[in-house]
C-alpha positions as CSV (number, residue, x, y, z in Angstrom):
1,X,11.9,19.2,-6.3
2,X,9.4,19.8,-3.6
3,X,11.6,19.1,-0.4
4,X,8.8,20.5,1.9
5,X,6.6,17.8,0.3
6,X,8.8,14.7,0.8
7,X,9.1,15.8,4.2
8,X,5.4,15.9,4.6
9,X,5.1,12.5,3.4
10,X,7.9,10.9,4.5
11,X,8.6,9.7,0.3
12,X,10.3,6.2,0.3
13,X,13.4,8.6,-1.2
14,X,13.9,10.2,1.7
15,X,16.4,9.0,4.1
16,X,18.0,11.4,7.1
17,X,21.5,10.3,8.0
18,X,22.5,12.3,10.9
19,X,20.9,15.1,12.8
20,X,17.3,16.5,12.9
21,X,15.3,17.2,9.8
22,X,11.8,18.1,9.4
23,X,9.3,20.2,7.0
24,X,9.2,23.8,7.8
25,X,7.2,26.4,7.0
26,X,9.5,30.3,6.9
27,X,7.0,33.1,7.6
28,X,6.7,35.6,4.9
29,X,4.9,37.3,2.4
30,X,4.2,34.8,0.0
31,X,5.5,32.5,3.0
32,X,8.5,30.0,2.0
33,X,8.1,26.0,2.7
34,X,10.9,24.3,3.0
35,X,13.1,22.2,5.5
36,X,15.1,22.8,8.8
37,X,18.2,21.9,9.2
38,X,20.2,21.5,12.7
39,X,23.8,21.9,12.9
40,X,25.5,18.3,11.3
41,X,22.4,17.3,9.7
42,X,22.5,15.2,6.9
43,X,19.7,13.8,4.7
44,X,19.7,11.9,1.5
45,X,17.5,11.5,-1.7
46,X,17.6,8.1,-3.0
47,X,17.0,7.1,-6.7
48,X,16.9,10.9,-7.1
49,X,17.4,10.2,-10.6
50,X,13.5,8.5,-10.3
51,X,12.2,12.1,-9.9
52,X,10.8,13.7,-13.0
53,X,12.3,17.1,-12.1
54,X,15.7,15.5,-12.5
55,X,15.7,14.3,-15.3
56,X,17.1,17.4,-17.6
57,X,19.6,17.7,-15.1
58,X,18.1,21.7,-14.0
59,X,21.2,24.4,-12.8
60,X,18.4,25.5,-10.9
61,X,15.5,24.0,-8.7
62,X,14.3,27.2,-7.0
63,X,16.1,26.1,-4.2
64,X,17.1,28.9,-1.4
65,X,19.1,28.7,1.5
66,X,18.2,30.5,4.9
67,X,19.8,31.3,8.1
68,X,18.3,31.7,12.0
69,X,21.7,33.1,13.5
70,X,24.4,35.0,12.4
71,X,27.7,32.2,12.5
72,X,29.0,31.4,9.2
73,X,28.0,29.4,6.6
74,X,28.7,26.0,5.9
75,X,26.3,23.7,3.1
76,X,26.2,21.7,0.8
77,X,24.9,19.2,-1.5
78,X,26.7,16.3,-2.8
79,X,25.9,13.3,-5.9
80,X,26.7,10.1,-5.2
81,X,26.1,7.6,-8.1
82,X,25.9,3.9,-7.2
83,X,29.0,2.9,-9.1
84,X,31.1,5.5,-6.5
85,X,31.1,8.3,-8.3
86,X,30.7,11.7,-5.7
87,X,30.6,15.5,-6.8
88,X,29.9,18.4,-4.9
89,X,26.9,20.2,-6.7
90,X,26.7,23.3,-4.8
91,X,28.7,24.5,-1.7
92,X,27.3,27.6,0.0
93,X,30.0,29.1,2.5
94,X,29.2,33.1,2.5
95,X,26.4,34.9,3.8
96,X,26.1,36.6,0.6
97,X,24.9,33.1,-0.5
98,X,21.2,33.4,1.5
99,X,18.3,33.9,0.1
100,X,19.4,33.4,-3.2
101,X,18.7,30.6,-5.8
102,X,20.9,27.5,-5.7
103,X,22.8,26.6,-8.7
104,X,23.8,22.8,-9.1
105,X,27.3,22.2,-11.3
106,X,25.8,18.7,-12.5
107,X,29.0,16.7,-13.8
108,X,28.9,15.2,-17.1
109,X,29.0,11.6,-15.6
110,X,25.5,12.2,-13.3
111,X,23.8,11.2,-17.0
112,X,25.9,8.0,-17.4
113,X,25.2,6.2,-14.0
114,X,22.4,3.3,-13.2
115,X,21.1,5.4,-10.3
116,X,22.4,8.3,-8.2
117,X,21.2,9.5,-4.7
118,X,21.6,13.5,-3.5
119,X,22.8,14.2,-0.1
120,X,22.5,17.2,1.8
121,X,24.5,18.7,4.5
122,X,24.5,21.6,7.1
123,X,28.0,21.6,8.0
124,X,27.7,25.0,10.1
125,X,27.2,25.7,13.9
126,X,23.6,26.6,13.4
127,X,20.5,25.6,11.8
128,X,19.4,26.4,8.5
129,X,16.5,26.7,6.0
130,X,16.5,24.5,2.9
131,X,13.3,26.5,1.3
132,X,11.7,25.2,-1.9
133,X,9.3,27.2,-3.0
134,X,7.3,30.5,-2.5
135,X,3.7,29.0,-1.6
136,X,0.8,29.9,-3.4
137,X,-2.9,28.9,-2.5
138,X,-3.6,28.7,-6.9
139,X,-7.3,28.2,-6.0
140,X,-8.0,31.6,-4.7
141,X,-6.3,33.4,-8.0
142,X,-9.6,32.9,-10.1
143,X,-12.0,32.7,-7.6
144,X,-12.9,35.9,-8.6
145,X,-14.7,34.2,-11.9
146,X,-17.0,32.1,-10.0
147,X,-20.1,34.1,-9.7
148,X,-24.0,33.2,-11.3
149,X,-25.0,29.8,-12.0
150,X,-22.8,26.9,-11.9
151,X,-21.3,23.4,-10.7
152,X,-18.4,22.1,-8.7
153,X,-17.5,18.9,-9.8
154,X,-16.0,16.1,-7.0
155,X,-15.9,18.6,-4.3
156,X,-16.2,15.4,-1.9
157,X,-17.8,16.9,1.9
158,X,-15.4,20.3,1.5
159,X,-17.1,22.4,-1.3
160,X,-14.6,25.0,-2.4
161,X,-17.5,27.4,-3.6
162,X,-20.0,28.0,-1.1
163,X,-23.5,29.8,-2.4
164,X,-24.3,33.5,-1.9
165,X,-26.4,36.1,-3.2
166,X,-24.0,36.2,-6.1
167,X,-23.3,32.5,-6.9
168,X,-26.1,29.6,-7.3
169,X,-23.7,26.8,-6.5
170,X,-24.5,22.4,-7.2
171,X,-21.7,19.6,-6.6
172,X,-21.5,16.8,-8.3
173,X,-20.7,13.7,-7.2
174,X,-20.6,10.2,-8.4
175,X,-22.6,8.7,-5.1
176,X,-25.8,10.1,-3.7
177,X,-24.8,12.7,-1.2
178,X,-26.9,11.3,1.9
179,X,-24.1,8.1,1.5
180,X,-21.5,9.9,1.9
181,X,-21.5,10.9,6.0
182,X,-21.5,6.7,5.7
183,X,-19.2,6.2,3.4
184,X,-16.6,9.2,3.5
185,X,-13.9,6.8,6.7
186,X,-13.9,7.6,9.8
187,X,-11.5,10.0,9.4
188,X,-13.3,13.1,8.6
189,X,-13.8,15.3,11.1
190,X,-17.1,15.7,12.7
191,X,-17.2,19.3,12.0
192,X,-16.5,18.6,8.8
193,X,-19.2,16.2,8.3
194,X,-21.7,19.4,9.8
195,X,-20.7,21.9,7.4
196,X,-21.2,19.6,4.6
197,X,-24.7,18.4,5.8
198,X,-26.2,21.8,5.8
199,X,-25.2,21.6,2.2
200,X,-26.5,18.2,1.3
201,X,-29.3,19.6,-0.9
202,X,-27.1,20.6,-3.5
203,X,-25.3,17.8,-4.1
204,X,-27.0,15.9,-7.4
205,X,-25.5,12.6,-9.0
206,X,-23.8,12.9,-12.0
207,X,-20.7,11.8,-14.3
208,X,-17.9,14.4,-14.0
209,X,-16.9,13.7,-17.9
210,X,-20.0,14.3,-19.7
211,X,-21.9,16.8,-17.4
212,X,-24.8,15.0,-18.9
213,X,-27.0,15.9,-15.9
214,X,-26.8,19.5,-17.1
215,X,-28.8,21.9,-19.6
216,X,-26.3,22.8,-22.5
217,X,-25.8,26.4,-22.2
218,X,-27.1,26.3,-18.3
219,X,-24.0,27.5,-16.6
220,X,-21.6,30.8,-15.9
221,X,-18.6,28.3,-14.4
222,X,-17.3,25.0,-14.2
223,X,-14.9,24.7,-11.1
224,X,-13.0,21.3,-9.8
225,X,-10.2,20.9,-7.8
226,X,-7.8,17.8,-7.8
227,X,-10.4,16.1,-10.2
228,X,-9.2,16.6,-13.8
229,X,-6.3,14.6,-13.4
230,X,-8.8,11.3,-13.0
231,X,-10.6,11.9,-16.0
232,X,-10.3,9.9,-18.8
233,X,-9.8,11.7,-22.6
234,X,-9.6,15.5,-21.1
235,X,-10.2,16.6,-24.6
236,X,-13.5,15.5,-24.7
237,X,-14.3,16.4,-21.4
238,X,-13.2,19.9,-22.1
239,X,-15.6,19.6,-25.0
240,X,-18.2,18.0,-22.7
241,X,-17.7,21.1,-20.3
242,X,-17.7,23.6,-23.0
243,X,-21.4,23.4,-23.9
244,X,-22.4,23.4,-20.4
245,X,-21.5,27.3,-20.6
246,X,-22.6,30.2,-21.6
247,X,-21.4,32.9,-23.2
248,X,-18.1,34.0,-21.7
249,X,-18.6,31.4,-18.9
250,X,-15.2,29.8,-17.5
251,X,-13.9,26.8,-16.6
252,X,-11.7,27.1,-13.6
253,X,-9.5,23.8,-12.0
254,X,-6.8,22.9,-9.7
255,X,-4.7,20.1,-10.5
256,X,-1.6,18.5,-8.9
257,X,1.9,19.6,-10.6
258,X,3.1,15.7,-11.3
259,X,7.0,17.0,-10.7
260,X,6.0,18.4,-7.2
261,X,3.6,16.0,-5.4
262,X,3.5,11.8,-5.0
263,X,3.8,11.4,-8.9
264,X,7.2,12.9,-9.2
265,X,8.4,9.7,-10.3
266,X,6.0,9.8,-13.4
267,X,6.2,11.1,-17.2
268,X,3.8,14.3,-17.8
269,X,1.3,13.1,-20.3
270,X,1.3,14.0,-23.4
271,X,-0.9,15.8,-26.5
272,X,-0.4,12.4,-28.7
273,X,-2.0,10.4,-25.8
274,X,-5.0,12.8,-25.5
275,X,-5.9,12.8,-29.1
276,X,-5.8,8.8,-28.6
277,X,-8.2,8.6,-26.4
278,X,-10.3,11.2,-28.2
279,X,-10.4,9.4,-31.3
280,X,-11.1,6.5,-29.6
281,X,-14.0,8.3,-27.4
282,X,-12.1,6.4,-24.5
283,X,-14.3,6.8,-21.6
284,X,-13.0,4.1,-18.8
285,X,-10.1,3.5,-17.5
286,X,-8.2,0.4,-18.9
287,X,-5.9,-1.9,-16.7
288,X,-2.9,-0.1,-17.9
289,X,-3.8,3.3,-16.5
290,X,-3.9,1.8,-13.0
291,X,-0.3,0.1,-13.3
292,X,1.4,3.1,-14.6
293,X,0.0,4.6,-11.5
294,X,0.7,2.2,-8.9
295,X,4.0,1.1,-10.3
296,X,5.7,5.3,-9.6
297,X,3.4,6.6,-6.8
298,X,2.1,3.5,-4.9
299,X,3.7,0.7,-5.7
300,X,3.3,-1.4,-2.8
301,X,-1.0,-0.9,-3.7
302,X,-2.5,-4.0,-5.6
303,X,-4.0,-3.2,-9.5
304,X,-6.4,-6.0,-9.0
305,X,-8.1,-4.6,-5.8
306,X,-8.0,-0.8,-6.8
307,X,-10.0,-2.1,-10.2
308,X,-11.9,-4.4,-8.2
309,X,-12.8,-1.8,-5.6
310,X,-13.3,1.0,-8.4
311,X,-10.3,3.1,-6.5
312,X,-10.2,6.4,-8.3
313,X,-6.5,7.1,-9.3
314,X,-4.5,9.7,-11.5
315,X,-4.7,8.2,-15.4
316,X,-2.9,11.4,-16.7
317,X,0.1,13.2,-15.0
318,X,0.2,17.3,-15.6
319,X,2.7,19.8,-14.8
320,X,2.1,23.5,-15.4
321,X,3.8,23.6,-18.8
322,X,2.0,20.5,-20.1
323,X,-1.4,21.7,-19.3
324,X,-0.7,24.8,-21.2
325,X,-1.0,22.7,-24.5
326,X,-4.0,20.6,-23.8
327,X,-5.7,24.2,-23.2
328,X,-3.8,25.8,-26.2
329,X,-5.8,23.0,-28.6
330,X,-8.8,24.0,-27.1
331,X,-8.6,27.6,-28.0
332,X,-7.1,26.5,-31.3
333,X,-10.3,24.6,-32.1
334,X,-12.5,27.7,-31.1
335,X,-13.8,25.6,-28.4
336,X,-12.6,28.5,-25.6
337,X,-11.2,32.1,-26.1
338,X,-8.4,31.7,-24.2
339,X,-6.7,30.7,-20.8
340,X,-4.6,31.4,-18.2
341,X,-2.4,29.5,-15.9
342,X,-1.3,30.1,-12.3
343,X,1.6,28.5,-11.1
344,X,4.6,29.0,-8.8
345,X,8.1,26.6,-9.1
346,X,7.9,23.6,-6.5
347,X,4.2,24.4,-5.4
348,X,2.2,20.9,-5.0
349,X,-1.0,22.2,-7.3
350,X,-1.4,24.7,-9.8
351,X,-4.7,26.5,-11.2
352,X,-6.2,27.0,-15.0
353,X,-9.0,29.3,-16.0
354,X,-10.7,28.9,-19.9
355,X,-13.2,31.4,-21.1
356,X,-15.6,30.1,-23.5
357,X,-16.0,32.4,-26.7
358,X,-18.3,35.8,-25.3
């Protein structure tokens, strides 16, 4: 569970009871996102059971517990099921206890309930530090393999890789690029909107699935960021993207971790959905990709106007695991070499690199 996050977005599970709350970031090398806590606050999850990550009932969440002062101890967190149910699953009350992982005693009865909520409490003098995860910026771990000739795909008016004397860089995008300083809201920052422009020359129309605006064997890399997880039959994509490449040319992404972000309420996809849609050669999104979406991480958005207006949502939902064997079947058909994943517990995105066969 990605506290930091919920805080961020103020999730619709979220409720704080008593006290002062609020996302917090713990400096540090890797730095440490998590929440502060004043003396008597109290916050609760609701529906917790919803969340993805819950599911299996985890002893451990990579949760870690920090102090600013040096009075004692006093926290804890509690589930409460909606039939009345309550059970202390952790209580930290020695100093020894900081900085170390949380374990939760989940009773046998939290799998038996409708619906349970978690509640957390600093009972101490002075504030704490709820922290979540380690953060990692995954992007910059295989940055290293974008160099030559090659595309990012759906880099929107922020291109990740910017060209240099070592990297010929295009974007793709689904809209001509002089629409989009029109287009993009008013909400992006004019500063923004300059950086972009001096790169508007690059920018060529395309579809993001096929790469068919692109010379088989053309490119050195293939890098998208939060884009993989709107394509439709990611098998055939990765197929798609494999004979843009050359020799020993990679495929590098960054995709949201489901159990961490807004989707925490939905099921990771799965290999026997992906080979569906392959042997179909499903290319567009049918209605029931857009109400699986809406219905766990926006369900107060309409289907009809998000189809109407051609919204772009998530049709599959990856963790870090579960993209680990869509890529494994990719090397297992020779299609790639091999991959790598970067990931850290609780972090909102991860990265993936695949090398196509040298």
């Amino acid at each position: 569970m990605n506290l930091f996050d919920l805080f961020t977005r103020s999730d619709r599970m979220l409720a704080v009871l008593a006290g002062t709350a609020k996302a917090h970031v713990l400096r540090g090398k890797p730095k440490t996102l998590g929440v502060h806590m004043e003396a008597g606050t109290r916050f609760r999850l609701r529906d917790a059971g919803t969340a993805h990550g819950l599911k299996c009932f985890p002893r451990t969440l990579n949760w870690e517990l920090f102090s600013e002062g040096d009075a004692a101890v006093n926290f804890r967190v509690i589930i409460r099921a909606s039939t009345g149910e309550r059970h202390p699953l952790a209580w930290l009350t020695h100093r020894s206890d900081l900085g170390r992982a949380i374990f939760l005693d989940w009773p046998i009865w939290a799998g038996f309930v409708p619906q349970y909520a978690l509640e957390f409490e600093n009972l101490g003098s002075e504030p704490v530090i709820l922290g979540c995860t380690r953060f990692i910026d995954s992007r910059y771990k295989f940055a290293g393999l974008l160099r030559g000739v090659g595309v990012e795909v759906g880099p929107g008016m922020n291109p990740f890789v910017k060209p240099s004397p070592e990297v010929s860089v295009r974007y793709i995008e689904a809209a001509a690029a002089e629409n989009w300083a029109t287009t993009a809201g008013t909400g992006i920052d004019a500063a923004l909107r300059a950086n972009a422009a001096t790169l508007w020359e690059r920018y060529i129309v395309g579809n993001a699935q096929t790469l068919d605006m692109i010379e088989d064997g053309e490119l050195d890399f293939i890098f998208s960021a939060h884009v993989v997880e709107h394509l439709m039959n990611p098998l055939g994509v990765l197929e798609n993207w494999r004979r843009k490449l050359r020799p020993g040319g990679y495929v590098v992404a960054v995709v949201p971790d489901c159990r961490f972000c807004f989707d925490l309420r939905q099921t990771p996809s799965t290999m026997a959905e992906w080979r569906d849609e392959e042997l179909s050669e499903s290319w567009e999104a049918p209605r029931v990709k857009y109400e699986t979406f809406f219905a766990g991480s926006a369900p107060s958005a309409s289907v009809d106007e998000a189809i109407a207006n051609n919204v772009s949502v998530h049709l599959h939902f990856y963790t870090s695991e579960s993209i680990a064997e869509l890529l494994r079947e990719t090397v297992q058909r020779g299609l790639y070499d091999g991959f790598n994943v970067n990931s850290a517990p609780n972090n909102k995105e991860f990265a993936f690199a695949l090398r196509s066969p040298a």
